[in-house]
N, C-alpha and C positions, 0 to 999 in steps of 0.2 A: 216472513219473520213474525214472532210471538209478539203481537204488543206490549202484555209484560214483560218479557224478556228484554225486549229492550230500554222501555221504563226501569226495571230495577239496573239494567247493565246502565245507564245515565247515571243512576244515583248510585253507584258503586265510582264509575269511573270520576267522578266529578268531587265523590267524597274523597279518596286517593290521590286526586292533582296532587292539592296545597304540600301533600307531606312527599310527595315523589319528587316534586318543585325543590323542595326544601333539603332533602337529601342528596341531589343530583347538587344545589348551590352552595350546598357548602364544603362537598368534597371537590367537586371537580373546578369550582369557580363560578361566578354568575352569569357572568358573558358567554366561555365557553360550553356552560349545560345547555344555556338556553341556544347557540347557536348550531350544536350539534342535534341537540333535539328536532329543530325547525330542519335542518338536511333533512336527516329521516323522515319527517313528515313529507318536505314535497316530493323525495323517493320514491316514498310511499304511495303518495296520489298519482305523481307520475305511471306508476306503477298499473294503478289501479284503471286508471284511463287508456292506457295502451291494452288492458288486460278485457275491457267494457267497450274499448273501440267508443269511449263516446265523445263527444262534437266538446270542442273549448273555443269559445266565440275567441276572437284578436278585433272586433273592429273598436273605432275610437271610442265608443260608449261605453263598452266593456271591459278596455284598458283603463278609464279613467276609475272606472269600478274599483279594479284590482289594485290601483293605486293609492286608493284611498283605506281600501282594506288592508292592504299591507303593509302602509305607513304605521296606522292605528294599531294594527297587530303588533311592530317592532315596537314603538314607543311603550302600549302596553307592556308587554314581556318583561323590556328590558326593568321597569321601574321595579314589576312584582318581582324579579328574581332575585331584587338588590333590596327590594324588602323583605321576601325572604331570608335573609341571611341573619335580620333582626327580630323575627318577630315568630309567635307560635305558628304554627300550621294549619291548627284553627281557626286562628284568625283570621286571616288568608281568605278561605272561604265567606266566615261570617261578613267579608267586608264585599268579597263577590256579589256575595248574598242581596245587597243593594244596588244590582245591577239594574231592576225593573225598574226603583224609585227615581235613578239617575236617568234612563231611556226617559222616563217618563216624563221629568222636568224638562230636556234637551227637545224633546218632541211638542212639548207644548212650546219653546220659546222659538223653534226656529219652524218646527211642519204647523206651525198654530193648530194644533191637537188641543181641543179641550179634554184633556184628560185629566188634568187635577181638579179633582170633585173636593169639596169642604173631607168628608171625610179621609183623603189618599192625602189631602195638605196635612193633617192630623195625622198621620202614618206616616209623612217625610219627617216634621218636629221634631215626632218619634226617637224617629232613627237616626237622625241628628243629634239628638241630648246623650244617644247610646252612645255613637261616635264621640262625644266629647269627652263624658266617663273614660272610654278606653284610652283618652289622646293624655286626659290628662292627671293618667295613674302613672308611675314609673313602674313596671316590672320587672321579676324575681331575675336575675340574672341577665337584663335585658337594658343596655347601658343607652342604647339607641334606637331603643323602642317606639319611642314618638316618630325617629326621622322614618323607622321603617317600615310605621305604620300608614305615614303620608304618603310614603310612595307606593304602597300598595293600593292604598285610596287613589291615587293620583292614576296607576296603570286601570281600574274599575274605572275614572272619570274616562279615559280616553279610550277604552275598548265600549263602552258607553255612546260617546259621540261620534264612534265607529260606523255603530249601527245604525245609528239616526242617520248620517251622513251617508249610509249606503243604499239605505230606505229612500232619501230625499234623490237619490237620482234615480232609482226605480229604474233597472236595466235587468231582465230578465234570464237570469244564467243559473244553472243547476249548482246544486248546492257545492258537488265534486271540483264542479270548474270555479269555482268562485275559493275554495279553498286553496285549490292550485293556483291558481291567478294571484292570491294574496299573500301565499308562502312563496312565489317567484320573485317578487318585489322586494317584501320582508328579509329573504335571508340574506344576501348582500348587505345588507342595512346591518344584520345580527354578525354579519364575519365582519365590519367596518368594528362594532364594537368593541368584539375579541380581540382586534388590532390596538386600540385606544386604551380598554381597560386593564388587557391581560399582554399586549408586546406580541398576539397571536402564540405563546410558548403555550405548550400544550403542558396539561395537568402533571407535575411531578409524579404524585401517586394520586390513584382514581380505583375506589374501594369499587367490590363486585356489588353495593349495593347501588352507589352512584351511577355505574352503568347501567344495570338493568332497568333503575329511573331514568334513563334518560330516553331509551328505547324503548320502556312504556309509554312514556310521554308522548314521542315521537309517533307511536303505532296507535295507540289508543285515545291521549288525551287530545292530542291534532285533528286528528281525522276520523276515530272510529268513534267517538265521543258524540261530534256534534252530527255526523250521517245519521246515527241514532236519534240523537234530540230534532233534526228534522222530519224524521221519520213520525216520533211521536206527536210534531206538533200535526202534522194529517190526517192521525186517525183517534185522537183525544182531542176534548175540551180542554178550554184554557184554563178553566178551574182545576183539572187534574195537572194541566202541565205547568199552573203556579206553585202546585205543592212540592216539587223539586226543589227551590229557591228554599220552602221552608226547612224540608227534609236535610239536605244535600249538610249544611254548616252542622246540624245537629250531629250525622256522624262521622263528618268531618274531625269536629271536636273529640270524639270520642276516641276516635282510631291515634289522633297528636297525644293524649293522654295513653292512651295503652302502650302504642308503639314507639313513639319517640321519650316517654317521660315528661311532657310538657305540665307544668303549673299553671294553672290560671287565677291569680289573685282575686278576691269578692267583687273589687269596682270592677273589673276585667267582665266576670260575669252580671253584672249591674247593667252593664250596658249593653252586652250581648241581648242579653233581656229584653231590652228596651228596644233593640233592633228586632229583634221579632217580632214585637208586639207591634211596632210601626210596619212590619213587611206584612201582618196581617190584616191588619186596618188598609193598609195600599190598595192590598189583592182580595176585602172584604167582597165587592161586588160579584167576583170571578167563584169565588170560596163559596157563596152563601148558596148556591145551587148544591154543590156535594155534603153540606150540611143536611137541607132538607131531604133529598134522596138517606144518608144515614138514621135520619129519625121516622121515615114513613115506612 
């Protein structure tokens, strides 16, 4: 496989989540996009494993693995998919966007990682003051904005402490089997929901656009998404593979604005702002090597 080809197919697939997210939750429902989606995916993996013939550990180390992943996983989902239903599609990402800042904090408070350096604490503030701009503008047609924005914050905190928490057990399983392991767990969790939130009654009408997101999602944004992103974290620096984070909301944002018609009010982008500027100050140290290589 092409490194850049996979690199650009990351930041294609990553910039398309938030609006596939968006349009599968609000034709088809929140609970049931996202629990069909999740089928598909472990179909998918399933699939993929019988078709690879490769090894999925079951001893107790490696289930408690999957247990933890695929907690974090449902609780995630479920929050982003019901803040999507409020909130632009850009957003979405731009609030993903602060995945590193969050791993970062979680990792120093529980793996005692010193990684907040003076300046990455100057990059969280940042990012923080952005977040507050956007928390505490009302937007254009957007009545619920704030709730929908916290729960998208709120799914980033816990896909966040996901990671730390699956880091902190350090059990050794391919990336394929740890996906399938975490969507075995998860979807039960995500059909428990559809029961709860939707009575399990499948979607009245469910537009061809809602479908084909949901089956994106399921094929690409699940599984063929992060194969990729682990692929690049092996044979790129972590300087290239921060610039994702930067890249990824930028045309995110653009695509919620062409495709969907989304508005974003000035304090909206004030703070956007302000979160980039904090994710590059975070990820200055990783950054400042691909800066010198561009100017020598």
């Amino acid at each position: 496989m092409s490194v850049p080809a996979a690199y650009l197919g990351i930041i294609l697939i990553w910039s398309t989540t938030p609006l596939a997210i968006q349009w599968s939750a609000q034709s088809a429902g929140f609970s049931f996009a996202v629990m069909a989606r999740m089928v598909i995916g472990l179909a998918f993996c399933l699939m993929l494993l019988a078709v690879t013939r490769s090894d999925m550990p079951w001893h107790p180390a490696a289930r408690r693995l999957y247990a933890v992943s695929g907690i974090a996983l449902c609780a995630s989902m479920l929050f982003t998919y019901w803040g999507a239903l409020h909130v632009p599609s850009g957003l979405i990402s731009v609030i993903f966007g602060l995945m590193p800042l969050a791993t970062g904090v979680f990792a120093a408070l529980w793996l005692v990682e010193r990684t907040l350096t003076p300046l990455r604490l100057a990059g969280l503030a940042l990012a923080l003051a952005g977040l507050w701009l956007i928390f505490g503008r009302p937007w254009p047609g957007a009545d619920r904005h704030a709730l929908g924005a916290a729960a998208v914050v709120a799914g980033m905190l816990v896909q966040a402490l996901g990671l730390v928490w699956t880091k902190r057990l350090g059990v050794g399983v391919s990336s394929l089997a740890l996906t399938t392991g975490a969507l075995t767990v998860a979807v039960p969790g995500f059909v428990l929901a559809w029961l709860i939130f939707e009575r399990a009654h499948l979607p009245a009408e469910m537009s061809v656009q809602a479908g084909a997101a949901i089956v994106y999602l399921g094929v690409l944004g699940s599984v063929v998404g992060f194969t990729l992103y682990y692929y690049v974290i092996k044979h790129l620096d972590t300087g290239r593979v921060a610039l994702i984070a930067l890249l990824t909301p930028v045309s995110a944002l653009l695509l919620g604005q062409t495709l969907n018609r989304e508005r974003i009010p000035a304090a909206g982008w004030a703070g956007i702002a302000l979160i980039g500027a904090g994710l590059v100050l975070y990820e200055w140290r990783v950054l400042r090597p691909l800066r010198r290589r561009a100017t020598s």
